[in-house]
N, C-alpha and C positions, 0 to 999 in steps of 0.2 A: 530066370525068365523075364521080369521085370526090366531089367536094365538092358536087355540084350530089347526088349519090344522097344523101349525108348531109344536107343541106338538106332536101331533099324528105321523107326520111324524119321529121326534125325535127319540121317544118312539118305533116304528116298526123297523127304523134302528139299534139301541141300540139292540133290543130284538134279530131282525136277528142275530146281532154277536155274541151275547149271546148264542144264541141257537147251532149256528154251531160250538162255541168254546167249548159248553159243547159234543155236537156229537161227537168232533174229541179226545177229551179226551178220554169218553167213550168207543171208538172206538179200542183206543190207550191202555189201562185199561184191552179190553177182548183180545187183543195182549197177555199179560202175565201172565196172571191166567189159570195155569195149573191145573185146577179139572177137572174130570169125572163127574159134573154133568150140572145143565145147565144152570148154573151164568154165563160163557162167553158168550153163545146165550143169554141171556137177555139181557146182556149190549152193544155186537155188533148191536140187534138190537134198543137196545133203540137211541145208538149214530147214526144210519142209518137214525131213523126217526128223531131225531132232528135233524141233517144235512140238508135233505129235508125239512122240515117244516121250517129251518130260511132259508134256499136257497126261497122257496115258498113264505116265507115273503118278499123277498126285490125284486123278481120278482114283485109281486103284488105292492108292496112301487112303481117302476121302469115306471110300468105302469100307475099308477094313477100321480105319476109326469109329466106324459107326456100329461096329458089333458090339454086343453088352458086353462078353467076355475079354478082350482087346481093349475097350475104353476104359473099364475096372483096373484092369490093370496100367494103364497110360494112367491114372487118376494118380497115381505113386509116386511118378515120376519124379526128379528134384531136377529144377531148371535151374 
């Protein structure tokens, strides 16, 4: 159970930054394409919602560390 908590926590931090760093890209991408059609809304909103959704992740990551019996066990860990 131990290693599978440290895993998963890992794995959720990793993905959050992942997620936000592809967001702010994306974000950044419908900044400079200049078409008339609706490739910039696509990509602003796609980077919107990966934004939200890895912010969403490490909210939740943030939270679940914060329980006694979660954090006991994360205290094990070997980094």
């Amino acid at each position: 159970m131990i290693k599978s908590a440290c895993f998963l926590m890992k794995k959720a931090a990793a993905s959050s930054v992942s997620l936000i760093v592809m967001g702010t890209l994306l974000v950044l991408i419908s900044q400079f394409i200049n078409l008339n059609t609706a490739v910039p809304a696509i990509f602003s909103y796609a980077g919107f919602i990966s934004i939200f959704v890895g912010l969403l992740i490490m909210l939740i990551t943030t939270i679940v560390i914060m329980m006694p019996k979660i954090s006991r066990q994360l205290e094990q860990c070997q980094h």
